[in-house]
DOTIMAR-987815 format. One record per atom (N, C-alpha, C): residue in one letter; atom name; x, y, z. Coordinates in nm, 3 decimals. Layout:
N
[rec A, CA, [X, Y, Z]]
...
END
This chain:
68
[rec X, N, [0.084, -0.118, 0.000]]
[rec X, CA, [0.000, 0.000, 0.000]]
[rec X, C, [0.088, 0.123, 0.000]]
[rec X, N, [0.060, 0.210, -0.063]]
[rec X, CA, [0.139, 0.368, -0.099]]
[rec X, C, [0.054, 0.490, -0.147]]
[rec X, N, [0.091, 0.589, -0.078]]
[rec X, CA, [-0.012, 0.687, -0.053]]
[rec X, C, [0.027, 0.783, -0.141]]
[rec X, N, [-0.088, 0.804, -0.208]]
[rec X, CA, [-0.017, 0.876, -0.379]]
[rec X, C, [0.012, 1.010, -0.310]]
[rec X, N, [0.127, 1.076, -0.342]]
[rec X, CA, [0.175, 1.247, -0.322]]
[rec X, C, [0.070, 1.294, -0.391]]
[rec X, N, [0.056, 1.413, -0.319]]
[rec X, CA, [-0.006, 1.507, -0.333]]
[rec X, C, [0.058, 1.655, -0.292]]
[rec X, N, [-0.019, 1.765, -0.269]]
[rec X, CA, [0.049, 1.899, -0.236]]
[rec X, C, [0.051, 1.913, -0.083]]
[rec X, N, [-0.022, 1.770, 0.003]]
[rec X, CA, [-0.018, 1.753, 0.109]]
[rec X, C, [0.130, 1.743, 0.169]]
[rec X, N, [0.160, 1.627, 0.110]]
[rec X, CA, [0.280, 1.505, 0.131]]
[rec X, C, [0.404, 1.606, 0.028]]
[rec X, N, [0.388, 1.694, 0.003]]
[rec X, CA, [0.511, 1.762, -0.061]]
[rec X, C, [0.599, 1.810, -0.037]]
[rec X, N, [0.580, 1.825, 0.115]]
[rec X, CA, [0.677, 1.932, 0.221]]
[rec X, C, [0.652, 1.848, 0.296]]
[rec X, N, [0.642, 1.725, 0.342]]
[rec X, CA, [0.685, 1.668, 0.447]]
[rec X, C, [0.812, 1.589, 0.441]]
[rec X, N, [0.873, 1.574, 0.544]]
[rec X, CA, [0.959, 1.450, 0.563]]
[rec X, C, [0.975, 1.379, 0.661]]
[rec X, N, [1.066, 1.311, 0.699]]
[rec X, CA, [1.051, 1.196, 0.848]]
[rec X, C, [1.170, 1.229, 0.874]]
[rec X, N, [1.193, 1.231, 0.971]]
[rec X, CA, [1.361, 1.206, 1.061]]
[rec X, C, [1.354, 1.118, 1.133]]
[rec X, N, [1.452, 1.055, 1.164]]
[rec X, CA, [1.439, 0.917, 1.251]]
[rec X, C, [1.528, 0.914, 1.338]]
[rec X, N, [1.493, 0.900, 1.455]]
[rec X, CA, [1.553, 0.879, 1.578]]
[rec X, C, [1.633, 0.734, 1.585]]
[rec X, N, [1.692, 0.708, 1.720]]
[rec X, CA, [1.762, 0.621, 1.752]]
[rec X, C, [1.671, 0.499, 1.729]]
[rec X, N, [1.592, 0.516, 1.799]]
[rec X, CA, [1.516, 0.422, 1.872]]
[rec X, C, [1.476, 0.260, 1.793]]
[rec X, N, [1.415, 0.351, 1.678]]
[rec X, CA, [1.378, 0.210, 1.580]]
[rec X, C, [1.398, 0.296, 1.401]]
[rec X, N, [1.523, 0.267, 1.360]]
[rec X, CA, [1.505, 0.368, 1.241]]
[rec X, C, [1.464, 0.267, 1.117]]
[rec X, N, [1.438, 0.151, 1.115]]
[rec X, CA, [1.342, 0.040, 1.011]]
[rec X, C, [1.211, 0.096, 1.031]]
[rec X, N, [1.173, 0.160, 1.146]]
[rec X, CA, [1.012, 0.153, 1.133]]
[rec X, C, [0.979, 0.311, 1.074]]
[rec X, N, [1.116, 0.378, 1.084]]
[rec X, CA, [1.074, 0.515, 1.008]]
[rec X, C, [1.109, 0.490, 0.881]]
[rec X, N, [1.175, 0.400, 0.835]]
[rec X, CA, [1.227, 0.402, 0.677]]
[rec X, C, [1.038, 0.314, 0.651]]
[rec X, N, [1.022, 0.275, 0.722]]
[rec X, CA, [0.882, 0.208, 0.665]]
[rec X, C, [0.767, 0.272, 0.615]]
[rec X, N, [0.773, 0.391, 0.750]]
[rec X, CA, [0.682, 0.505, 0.692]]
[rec X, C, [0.669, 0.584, 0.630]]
[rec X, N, [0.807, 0.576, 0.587]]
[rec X, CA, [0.888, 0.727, 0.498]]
[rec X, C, [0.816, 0.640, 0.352]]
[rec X, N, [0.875, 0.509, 0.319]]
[rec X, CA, [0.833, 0.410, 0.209]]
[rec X, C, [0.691, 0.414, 0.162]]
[rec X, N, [0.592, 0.418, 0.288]]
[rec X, CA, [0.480, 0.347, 0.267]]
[rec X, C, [0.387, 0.532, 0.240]]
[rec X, N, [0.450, 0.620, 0.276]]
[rec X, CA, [0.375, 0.738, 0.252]]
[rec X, C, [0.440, 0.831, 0.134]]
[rec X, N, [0.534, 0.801, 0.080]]
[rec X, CA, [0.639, 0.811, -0.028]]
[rec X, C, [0.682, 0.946, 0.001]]
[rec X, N, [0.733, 0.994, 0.120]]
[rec X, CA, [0.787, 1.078, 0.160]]
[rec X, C, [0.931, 1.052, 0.177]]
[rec X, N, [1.035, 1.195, 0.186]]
[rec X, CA, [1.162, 1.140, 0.201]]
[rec X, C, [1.226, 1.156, 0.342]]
[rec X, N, [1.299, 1.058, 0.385]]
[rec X, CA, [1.335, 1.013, 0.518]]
[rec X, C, [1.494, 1.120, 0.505]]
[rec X, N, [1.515, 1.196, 0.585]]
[rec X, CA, [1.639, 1.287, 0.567]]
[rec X, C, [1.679, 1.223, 0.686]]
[rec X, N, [1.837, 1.207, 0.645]]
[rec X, CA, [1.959, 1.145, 0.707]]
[rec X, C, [1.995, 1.291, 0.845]]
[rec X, N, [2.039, 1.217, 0.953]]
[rec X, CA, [2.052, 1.276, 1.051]]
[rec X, C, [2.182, 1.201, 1.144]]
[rec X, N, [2.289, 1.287, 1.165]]
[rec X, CA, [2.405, 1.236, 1.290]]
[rec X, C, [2.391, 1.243, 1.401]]
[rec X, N, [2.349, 1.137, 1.463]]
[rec X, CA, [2.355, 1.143, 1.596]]
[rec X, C, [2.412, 1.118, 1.675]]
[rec X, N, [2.477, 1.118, 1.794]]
[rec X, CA, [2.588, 1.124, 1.873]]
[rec X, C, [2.562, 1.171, 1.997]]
[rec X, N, [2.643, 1.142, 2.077]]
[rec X, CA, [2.610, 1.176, 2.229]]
[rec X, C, [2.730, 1.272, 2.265]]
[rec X, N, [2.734, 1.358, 2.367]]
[rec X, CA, [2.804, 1.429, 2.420]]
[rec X, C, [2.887, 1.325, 2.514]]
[rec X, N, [3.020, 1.391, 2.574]]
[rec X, CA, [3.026, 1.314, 2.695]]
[rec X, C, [2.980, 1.263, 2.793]]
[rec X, N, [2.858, 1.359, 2.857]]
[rec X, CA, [2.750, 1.371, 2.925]]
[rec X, C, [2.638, 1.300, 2.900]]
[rec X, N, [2.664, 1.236, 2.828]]
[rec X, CA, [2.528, 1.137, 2.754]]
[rec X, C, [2.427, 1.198, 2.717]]
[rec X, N, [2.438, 1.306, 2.674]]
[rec X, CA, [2.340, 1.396, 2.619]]
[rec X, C, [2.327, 1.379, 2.486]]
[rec X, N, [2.217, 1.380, 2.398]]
[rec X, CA, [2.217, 1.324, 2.296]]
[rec X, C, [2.252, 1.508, 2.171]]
[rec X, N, [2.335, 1.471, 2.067]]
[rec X, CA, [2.376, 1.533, 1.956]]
[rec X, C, [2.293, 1.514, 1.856]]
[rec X, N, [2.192, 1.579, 1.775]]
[rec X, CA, [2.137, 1.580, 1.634]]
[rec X, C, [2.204, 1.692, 1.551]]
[rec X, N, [2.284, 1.611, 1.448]]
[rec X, CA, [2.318, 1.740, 1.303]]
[rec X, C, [2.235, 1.670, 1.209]]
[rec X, N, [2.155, 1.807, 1.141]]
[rec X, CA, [2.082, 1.705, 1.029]]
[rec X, C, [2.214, 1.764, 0.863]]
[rec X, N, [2.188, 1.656, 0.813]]
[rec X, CA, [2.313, 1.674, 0.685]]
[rec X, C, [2.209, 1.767, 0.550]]
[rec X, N, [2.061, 1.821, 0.616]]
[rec X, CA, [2.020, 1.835, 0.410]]
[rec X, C, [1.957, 1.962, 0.533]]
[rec X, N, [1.883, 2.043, 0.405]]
[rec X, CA, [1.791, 2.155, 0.485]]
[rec X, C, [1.664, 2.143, 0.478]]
[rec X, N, [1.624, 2.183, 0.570]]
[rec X, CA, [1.487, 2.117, 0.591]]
[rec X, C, [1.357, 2.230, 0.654]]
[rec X, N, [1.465, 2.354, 0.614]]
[rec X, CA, [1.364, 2.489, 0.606]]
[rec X, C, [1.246, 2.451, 0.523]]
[rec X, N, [1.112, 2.488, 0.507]]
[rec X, CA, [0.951, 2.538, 0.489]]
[rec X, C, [0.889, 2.415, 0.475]]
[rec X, N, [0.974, 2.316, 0.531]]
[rec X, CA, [0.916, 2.129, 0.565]]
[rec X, C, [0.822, 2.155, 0.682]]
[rec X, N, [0.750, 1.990, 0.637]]
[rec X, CA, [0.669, 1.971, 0.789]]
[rec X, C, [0.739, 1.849, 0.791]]
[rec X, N, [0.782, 1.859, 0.923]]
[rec X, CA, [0.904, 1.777, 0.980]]
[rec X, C, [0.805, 1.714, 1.109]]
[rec X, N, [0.846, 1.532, 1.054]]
[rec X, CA, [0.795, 1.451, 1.164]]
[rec X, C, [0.919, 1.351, 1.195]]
[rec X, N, [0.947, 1.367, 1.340]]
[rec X, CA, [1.030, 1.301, 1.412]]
[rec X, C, [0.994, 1.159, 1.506]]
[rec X, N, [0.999, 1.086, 1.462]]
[rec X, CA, [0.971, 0.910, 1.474]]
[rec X, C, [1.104, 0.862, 1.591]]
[rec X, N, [1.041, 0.878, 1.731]]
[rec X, CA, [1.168, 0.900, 1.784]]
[rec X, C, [1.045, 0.829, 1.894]]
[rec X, N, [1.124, 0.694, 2.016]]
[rec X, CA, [1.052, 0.715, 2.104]]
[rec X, C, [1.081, 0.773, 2.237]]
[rec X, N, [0.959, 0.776, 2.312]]
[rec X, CA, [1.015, 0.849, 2.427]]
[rec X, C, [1.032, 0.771, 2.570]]
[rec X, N, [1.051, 0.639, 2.557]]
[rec X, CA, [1.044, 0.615, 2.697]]
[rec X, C, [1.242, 0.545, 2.705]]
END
């Protein structure tokens, strides 16, 4: 199943967190949106680091990340 683009789905994309990044490449796939690559890394402090590598100015940006 694949969700035809439209002017909806034109400015969106997915970013994907640590957590489970197969299940965001799934959604990115199954809604034919594009999944933008992101470095993540921790500080010394175990604080978590996001650089995203593309720009992602006048997007609607959904982050597939969990929280517990």
């Amino acid at each position: 199943m694949s969700v035809r683009r439209n002017n909806l789905t034109d400015n969106m994309c997915i970013i994907s967190g640590t957590a489970n990044p197969a299940f965001a490449a799934e959604v990115a796939r199954v809604l034919d949106i594009p999944q933008y690559p992101a470095i993540i890394g921790r500080f010394p402090d175990r604080e978590i680091s996001v650089n995203l590598t593309e720009d992602i100015r006048g997007r609607d940006v959904y982050i597939i990340q969990s929280t517990v």
